[in-house]
C-alpha positions as CSV (number, residue, x, y, z in Angstrom):
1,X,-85.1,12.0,-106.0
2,X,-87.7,10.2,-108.3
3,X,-89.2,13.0,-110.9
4,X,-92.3,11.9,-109.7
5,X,-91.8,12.6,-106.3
6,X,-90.4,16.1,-106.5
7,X,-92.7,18.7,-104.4
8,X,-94.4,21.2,-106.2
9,X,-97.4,23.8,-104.5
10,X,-100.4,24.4,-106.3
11,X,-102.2,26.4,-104.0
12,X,-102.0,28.7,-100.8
13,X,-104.2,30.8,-98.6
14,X,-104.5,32.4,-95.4
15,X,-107.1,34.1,-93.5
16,X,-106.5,38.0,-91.7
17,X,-104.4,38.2,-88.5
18,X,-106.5,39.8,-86.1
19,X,-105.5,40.5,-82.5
20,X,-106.4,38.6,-79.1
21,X,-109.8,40.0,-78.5
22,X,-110.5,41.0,-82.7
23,X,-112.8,40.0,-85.4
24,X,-112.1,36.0,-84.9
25,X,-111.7,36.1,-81.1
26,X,-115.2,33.7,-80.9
27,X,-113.8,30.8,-83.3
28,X,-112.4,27.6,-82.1
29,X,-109.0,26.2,-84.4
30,X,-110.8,24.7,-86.6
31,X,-113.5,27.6,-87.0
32,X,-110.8,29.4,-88.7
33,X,-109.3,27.0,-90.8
34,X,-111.9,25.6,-92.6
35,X,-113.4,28.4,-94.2
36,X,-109.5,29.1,-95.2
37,X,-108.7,25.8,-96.6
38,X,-112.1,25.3,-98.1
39,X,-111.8,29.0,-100.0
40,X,-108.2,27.8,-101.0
41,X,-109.5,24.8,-103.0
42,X,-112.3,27.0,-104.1
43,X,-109.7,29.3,-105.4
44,X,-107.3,27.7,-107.1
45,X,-109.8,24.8,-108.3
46,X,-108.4,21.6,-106.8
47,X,-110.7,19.1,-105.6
48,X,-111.9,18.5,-102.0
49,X,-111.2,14.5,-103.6
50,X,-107.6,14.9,-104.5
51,X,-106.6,15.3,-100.9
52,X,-104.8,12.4,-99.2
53,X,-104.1,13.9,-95.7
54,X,-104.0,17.1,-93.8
55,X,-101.9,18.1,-91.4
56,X,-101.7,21.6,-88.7
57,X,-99.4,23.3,-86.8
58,X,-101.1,24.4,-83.8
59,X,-99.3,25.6,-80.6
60,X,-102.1,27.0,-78.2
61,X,-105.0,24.3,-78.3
62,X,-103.3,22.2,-75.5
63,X,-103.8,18.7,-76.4
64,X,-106.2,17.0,-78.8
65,X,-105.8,16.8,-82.5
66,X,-107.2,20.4,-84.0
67,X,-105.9,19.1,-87.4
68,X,-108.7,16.5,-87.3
69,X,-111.0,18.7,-85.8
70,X,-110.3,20.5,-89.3
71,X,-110.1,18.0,-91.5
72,X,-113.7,17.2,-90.2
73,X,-115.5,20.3,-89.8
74,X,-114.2,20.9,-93.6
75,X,-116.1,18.0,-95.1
76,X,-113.8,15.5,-95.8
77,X,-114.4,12.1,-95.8
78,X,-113.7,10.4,-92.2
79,X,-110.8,7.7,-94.2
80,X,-108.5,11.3,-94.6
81,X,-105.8,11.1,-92.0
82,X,-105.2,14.4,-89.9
83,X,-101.5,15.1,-87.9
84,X,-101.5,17.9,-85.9
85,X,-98.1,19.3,-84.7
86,X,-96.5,21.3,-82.0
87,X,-93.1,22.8,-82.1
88,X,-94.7,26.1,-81.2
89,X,-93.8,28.9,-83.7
90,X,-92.2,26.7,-86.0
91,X,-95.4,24.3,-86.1
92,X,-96.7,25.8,-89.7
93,X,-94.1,25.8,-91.6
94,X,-92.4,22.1,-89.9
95,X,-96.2,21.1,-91.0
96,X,-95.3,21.4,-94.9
97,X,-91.8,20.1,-94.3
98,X,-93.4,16.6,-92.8
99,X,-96.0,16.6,-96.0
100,X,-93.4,16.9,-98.4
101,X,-91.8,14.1,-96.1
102,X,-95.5,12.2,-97.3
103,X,-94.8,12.7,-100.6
104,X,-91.2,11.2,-100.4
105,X,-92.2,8.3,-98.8
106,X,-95.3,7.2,-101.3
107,X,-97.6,7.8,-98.3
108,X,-99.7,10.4,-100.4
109,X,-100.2,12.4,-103.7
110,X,-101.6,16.0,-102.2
111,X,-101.5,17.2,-98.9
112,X,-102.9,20.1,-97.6
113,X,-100.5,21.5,-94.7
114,X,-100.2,24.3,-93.0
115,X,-101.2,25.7,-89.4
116,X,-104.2,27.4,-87.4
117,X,-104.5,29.3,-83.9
118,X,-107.5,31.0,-81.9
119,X,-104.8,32.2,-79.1
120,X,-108.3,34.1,-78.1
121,X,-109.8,30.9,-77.3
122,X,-107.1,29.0,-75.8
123,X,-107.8,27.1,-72.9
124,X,-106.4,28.2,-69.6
125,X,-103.6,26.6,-67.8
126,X,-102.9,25.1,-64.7
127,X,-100.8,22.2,-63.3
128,X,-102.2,20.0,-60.9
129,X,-100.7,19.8,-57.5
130,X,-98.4,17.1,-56.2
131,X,-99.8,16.8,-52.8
132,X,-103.2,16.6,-51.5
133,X,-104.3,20.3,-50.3
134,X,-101.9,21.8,-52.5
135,X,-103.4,24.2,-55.3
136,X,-103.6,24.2,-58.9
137,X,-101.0,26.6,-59.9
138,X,-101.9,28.5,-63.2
139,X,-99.8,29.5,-65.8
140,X,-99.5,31.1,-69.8
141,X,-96.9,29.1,-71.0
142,X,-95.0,25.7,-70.1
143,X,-90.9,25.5,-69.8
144,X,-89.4,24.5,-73.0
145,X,-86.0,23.7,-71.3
146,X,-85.4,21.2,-68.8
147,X,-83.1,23.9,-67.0
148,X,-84.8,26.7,-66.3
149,X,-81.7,28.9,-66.6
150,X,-81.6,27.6,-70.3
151,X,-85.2,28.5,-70.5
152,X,-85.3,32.6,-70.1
153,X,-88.8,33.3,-72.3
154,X,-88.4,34.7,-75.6
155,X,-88.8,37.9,-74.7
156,X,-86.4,38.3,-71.7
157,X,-83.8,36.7,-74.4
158,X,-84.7,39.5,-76.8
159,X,-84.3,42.1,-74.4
160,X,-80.8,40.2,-73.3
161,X,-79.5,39.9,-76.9
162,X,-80.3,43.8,-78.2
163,X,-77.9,44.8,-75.6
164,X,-75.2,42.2,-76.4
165,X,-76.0,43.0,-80.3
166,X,-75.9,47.2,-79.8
167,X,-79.2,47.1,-80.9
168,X,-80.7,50.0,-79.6
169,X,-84.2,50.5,-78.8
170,X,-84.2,53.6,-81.2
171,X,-83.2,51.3,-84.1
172,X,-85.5,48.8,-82.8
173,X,-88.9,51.3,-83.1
174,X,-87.9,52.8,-86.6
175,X,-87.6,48.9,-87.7
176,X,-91.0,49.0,-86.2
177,X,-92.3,52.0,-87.7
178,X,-91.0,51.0,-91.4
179,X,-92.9,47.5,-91.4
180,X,-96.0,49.1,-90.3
181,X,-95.7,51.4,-93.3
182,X,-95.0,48.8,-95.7
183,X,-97.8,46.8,-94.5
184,X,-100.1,49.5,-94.7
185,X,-99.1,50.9,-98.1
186,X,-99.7,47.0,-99.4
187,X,-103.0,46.5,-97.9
188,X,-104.8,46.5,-100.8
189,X,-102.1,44.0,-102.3
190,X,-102.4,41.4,-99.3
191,X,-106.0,41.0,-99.8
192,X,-105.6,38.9,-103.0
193,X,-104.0,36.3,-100.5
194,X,-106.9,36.5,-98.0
195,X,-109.4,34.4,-97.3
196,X,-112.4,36.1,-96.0
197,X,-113.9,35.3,-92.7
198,X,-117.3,37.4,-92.3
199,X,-115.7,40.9,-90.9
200,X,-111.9,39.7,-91.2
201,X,-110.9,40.7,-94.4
202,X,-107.6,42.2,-94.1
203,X,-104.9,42.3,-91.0
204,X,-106.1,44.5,-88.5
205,X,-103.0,45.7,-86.7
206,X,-100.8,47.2,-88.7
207,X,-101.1,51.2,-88.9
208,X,-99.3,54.3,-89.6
209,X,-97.0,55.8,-86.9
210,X,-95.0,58.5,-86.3
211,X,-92.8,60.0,-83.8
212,X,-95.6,60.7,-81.0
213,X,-96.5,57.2,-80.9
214,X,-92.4,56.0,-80.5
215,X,-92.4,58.1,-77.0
216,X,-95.9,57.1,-75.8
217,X,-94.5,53.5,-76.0
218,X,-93.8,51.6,-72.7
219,X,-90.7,49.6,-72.0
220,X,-91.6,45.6,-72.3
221,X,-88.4,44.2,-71.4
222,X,-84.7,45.8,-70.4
223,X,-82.2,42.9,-70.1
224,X,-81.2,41.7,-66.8
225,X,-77.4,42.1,-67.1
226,X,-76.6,43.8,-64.1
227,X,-72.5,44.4,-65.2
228,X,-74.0,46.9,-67.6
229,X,-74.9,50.2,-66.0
230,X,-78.8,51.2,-66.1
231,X,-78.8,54.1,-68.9
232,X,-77.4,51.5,-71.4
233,X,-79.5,49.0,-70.7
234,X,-82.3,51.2,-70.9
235,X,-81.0,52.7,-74.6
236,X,-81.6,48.8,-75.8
237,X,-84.8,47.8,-74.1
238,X,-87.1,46.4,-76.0
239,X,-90.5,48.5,-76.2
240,X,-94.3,47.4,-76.9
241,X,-93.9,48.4,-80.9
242,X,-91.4,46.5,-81.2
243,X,-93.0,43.2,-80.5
244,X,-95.0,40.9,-82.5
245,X,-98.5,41.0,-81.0
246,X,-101.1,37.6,-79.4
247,X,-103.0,37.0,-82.3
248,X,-105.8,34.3,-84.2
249,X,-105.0,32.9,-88.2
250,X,-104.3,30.4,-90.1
251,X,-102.7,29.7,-93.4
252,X,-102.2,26.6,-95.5
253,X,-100.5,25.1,-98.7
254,X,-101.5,22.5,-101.2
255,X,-98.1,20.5,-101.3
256,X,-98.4,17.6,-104.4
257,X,-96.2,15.4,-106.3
258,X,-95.3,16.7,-110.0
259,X,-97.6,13.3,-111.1
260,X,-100.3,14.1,-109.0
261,X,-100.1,17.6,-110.5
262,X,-100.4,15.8,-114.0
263,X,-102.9,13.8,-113.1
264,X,-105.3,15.8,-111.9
265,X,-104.3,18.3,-114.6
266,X,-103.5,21.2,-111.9
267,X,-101.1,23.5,-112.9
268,X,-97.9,24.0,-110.5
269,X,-97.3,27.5,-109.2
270,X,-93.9,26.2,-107.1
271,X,-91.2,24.0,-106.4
272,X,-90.3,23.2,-103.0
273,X,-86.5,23.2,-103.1
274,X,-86.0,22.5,-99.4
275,X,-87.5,22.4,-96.0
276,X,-85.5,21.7,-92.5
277,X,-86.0,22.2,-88.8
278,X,-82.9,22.7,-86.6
279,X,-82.0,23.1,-83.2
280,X,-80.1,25.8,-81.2
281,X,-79.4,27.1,-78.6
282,X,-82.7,27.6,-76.2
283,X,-80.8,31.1,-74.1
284,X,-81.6,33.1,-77.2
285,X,-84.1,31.1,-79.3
286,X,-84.6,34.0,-81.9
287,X,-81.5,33.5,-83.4
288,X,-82.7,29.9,-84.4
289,X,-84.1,31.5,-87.4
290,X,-80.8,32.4,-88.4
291,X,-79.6,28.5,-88.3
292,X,-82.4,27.6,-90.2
293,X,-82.3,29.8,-93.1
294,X,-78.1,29.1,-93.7
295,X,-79.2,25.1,-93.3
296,X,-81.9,25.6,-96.1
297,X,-79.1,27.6,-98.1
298,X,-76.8,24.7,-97.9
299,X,-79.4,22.2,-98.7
300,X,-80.0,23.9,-102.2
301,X,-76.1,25.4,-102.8
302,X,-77.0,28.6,-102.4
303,X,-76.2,31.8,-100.8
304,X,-78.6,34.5,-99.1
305,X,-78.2,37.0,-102.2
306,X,-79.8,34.2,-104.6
307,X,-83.0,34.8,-102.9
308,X,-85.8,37.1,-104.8
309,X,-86.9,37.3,-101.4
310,X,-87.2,36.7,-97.9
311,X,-89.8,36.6,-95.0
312,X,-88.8,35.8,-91.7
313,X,-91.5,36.1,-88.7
314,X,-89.9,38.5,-86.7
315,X,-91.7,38.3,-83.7
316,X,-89.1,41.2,-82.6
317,X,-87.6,43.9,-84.3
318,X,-84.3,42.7,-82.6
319,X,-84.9,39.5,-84.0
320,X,-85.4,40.8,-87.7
321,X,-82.2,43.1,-87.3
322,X,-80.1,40.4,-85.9
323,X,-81.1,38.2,-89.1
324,X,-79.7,41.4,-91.5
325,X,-77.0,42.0,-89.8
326,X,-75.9,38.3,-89.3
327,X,-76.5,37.4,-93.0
328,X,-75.4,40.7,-94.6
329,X,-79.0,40.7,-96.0
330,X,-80.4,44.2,-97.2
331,X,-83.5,45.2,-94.9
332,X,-85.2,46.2,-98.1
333,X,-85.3,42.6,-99.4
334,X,-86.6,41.0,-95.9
335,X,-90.7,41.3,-95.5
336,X,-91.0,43.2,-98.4
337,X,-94.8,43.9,-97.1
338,X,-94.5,44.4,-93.4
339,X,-93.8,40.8,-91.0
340,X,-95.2,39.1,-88.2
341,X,-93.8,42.3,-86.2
342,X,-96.8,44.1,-87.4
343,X,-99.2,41.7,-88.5
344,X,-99.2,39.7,-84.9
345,X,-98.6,36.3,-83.9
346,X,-100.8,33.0,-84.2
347,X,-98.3,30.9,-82.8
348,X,-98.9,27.5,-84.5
349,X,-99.6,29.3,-88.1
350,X,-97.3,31.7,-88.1
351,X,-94.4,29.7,-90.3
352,X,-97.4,28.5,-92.9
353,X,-98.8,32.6,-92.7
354,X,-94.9,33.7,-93.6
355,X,-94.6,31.0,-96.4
356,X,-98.3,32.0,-97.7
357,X,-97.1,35.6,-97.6
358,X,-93.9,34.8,-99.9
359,X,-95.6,33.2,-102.3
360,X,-98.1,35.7,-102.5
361,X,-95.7,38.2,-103.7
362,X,-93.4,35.9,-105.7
363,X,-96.3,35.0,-107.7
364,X,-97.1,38.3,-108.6
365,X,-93.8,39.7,-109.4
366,X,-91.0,37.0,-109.2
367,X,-89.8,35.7,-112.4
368,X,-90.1,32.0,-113.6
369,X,-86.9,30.3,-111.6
370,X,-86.8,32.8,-108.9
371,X,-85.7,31.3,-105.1
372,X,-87.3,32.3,-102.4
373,X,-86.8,31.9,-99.0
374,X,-88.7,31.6,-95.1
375,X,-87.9,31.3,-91.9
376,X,-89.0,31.4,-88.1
377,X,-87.6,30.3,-84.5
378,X,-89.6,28.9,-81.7
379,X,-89.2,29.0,-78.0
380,X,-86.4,26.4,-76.7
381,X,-84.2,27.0,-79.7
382,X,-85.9,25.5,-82.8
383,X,-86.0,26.7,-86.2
384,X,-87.5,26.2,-89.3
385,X,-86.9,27.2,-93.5
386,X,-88.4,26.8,-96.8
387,X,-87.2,27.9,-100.1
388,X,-89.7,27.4,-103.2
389,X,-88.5,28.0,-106.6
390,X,-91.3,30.0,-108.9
391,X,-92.4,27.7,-111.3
């Protein structure tokens, strides 16, 4: 690739993930991005002027274009195009992956990418009926399978795949427990990647547990497998901890070519090595992650131990175990600060909130030349990975 067109990042931010119903359950999309991308400019000094485009992951705003919602309510000019995009959970982070796919093509010098949800906010669902005097029938989320015994709902799959796995519930809750103590012990190191939006200032869910919270838990899902008897079954359920919780956020990156970085005399912080989106199968659409991160690997010719580090958006503790296991990957080098198991879940930012997240700490501690990579899957069996190189 032409020098000039090789990706580099010069700036990143988030806002807090707060919970369905929390401190940014009044704002609209674009309510909660702004403030976020405006603060990230602020803080890393790069112009509102230098921007060519902007585009958002968003998963829950059913229809419209919240990225130009954004774009607006930010104060930039109306000539700056906005793309919004919607492959669910993957939406954030396949956002950056189609700017750098900008930069490649000559289209534009700096984008600002990333992704934004107020799940709090999101409208509410029906389909319309097919004959006359037939009701609207409502409903949370739409099939993302054609064949709805392809299509069993993330968490149904989860439940299905910790019993084919041997992952028990036990190990499931102490996964649980240890990225909720990691993310509180790093609190106070989080909030240097924060944006501030009036009372949200840091995440709001994660907190300290201990064994009297692992009993009080509820079941959320036991897999269906009726060949297996119902004790087992029951040893691998999946409970409440050990789920990623409904959540509002949004996160974004800066994504330039090295020329634009010269010309505007911005200083790169990263190199974006690689970015793909793959498909898999939809039955267990966790494991999608999985597919992403080895296509990513072979993209740059590398293996999983090259990585300084690694955050995955477990949106189940399965899930996050099942990426270990699969990759021979040491637990203590995966969400080195707590994941998206504890933080919660804003579907359509959560890719750009994991890629903010690893930056974050590669910047701080990572040294020059150090990989890092990021992953998530999304319902119907899609997956998307980054890796960045520290500049």
């Amino acid at each position: 690739m032409n020098a000039m067109n090789d990706a580099v990042i010069l700036g990143w931010g988030r806002s807090a993930v707060t919970p369905i119903g929390g401190a940014l359950s009044s704002l609209q999309p674009h309510e909660i991005g702004a403030p976020v991308l405006l603060g990230m400019l602020q803080r890393f000094g790069i112009p509102l002027a230098a921007i060519d485009a902007v585009i958002a992951g968003n998963a829950m705003g059913a229809g419209g274009n919240p990225a130009r919602m954004l774009a607006l309510a930010a104060g930039f000019p109306d000539r700056i195009p906005a793309l919004s995009v919607d492959s669910q959970c993957c939406a954030g982070l396949d956002a950056v992956s189609l700017a750098k796919g900008l930069l490649a093509a000559g289209n534009a010098d700096v984008v600002i990418a990333g992704g934004l949800e107020a799940w709090s906010r999101a409208p509410i669902r029906r389909h319309r009926p097919r004959h006359p005097g037939e009701p609207a029938i409502e409903y949370d989320s739409p099939a993302f399978a054609p064949d709805p015994a392809r299509d069993p709902g993330m968490l149904p799959a989860a439940a299905r795949h910790a019993l084919a796995a041997g992952i028990t519930r036990e190990r499931q809750d102490n996964w649980a427990v240890q990225s909720h103590a990691r993310a509180v012990a790093a609190r106070l190191h989080l909030q240097h990647e924060i944006i501030a939006i009036g009372n949200a200032v840091h995440d709001s869910y994660p907190r300290a547990l201990d064994q009297r919270h692992l009993v009080r838990m509820p079941v959320a899902a036991v897999s269906d497998d009726d060949r297996i008897d119902a004790a087992t079954r029951q040893a691998h359920a999946v409970s409440r901890l050990a789920i990623s919780p409904s959540a509002d956020g949004a996160a974004f990156v800066v994504i330039a070519t090295r020329d634009a970085a010269r010309r505007l005399n911005l200083r790169p912080q990263f190199a974006w090595r690689a970015g793909v989106s793959v498909g898999a199968l939809p039955e267990t659409p966790m494991l999608a992650a999985i597919d992403a991160a080895q296509a990513a690997l072979a993209r740059t010719k590398n293996k999983i131990g090259d990585m300084w580090g690694v955050e995955l958006h477990d949106a189940f503790a399965a899930q996050a175990i099942a990426f270990c296991d699969h990759l021979k990957l040491s637990p203590a080098l995966l969400n080195r600060h707590g994941g998206g198991l504890v933080r919660g879940h804003p579907i359509g930012a959560s890719g750009a909130i994991s890629l903010v997240r690893l930056l974050a700490d590669m910047q701080h501690a990572a040294p020059d030349g150090a990989l890092g990579l990021t992953t998530i899957a999304a319902a119907g069996g899609l997956g998307a990975a980054a890796i960045v190189e520290r500049y």
